[in-house]
N, C-alpha and C positions, 0 to 999 in steps of 0.2 A: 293906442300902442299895443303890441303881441309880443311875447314870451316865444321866440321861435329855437331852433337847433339847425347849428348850419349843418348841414349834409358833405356837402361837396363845392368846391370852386366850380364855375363856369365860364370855360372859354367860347369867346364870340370874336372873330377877328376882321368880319367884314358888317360893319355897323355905319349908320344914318354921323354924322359929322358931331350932331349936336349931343351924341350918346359919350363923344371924349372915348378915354383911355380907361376909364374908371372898372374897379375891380367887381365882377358878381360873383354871388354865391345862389347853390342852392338850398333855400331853408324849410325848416318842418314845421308846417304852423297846424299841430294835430295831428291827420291825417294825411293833409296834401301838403304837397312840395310846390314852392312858390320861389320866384325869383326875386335876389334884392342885389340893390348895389350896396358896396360895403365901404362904409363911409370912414371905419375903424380898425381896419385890418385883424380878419378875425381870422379864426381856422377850424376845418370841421373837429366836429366834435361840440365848438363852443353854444353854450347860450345864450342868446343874444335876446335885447331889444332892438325891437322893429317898428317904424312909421311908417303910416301911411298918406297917401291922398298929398294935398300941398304939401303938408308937413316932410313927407318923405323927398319932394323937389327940392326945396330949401335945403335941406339938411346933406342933400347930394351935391350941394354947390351952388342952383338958382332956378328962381320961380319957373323957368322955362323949362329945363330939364327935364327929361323924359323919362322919372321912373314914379312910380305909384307905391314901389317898397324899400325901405333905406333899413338900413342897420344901422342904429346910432349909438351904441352900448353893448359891452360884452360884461356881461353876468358873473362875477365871481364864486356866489354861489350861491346853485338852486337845485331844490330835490324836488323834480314834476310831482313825485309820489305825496309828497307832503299835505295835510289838508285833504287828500282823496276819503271818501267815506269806504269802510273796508266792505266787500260783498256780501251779501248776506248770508248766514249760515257760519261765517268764519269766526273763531274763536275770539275777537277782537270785536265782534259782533252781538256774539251771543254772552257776552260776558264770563265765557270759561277761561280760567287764566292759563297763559303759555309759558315756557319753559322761559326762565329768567337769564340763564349759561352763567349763574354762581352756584359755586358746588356746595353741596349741603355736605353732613357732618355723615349724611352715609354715603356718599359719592366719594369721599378724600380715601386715600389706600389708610391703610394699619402700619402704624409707625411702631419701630423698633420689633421685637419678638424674636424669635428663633433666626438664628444664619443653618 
């Protein structure tokens, strides 16, 4: 299975009989863009699961079927960045600690005094 991002729908309106009606997308698996039939009606933008090989025929309808990538699952949620190791050099790296965005006792203004 792959972790893909649909890109974009694709229309194809003059296709082989045994291709049906069935909806594609184009999805991001990395780098490259790869075609899938979408077996769950997704929309760009979403994260999806993706089969391949037989698994992806079946799941488009039947063994015979002509695709080699289905979408069987949209993602609720996932952050790609999660898990990444940070690059090196960076603060997360090097073990210097980074700004927390809670305000300390000398970042808060001066209450009351003078009008």
């Amino acid at each position: 299975m792959l972790i893909c991002k649909v890109v974009k729908p694709l229309v194809s309106t003059n296709r082989i009989p045994d291709f049906e009606h069935k909806h594609l997308q184009v999805v991001l698996d990395g780098s490259t863009q790869k075609v899938a039939v979408d077996a769950v009606g997704c929309i760009p933008g979403d994260w999806v699961i993706c089969v391949g090989s037989s698994a992806a025929r079946e799941a488009a309808g039947s063994k015979s079927y002509p695709s080699d990538l289905t979408i069987v699952g949209i993602i609720d949620h996932w952050d790609p960045e999660a898990g990444k190791t940070p690059p090196a050099g960076s603060p997360a790296s090097t073990g210097v600690p980074t700004s927390t965005g809670v305000p300390t006792s000398t970042d808060a203004p001066l209450s009351g005094g003078a009008k």
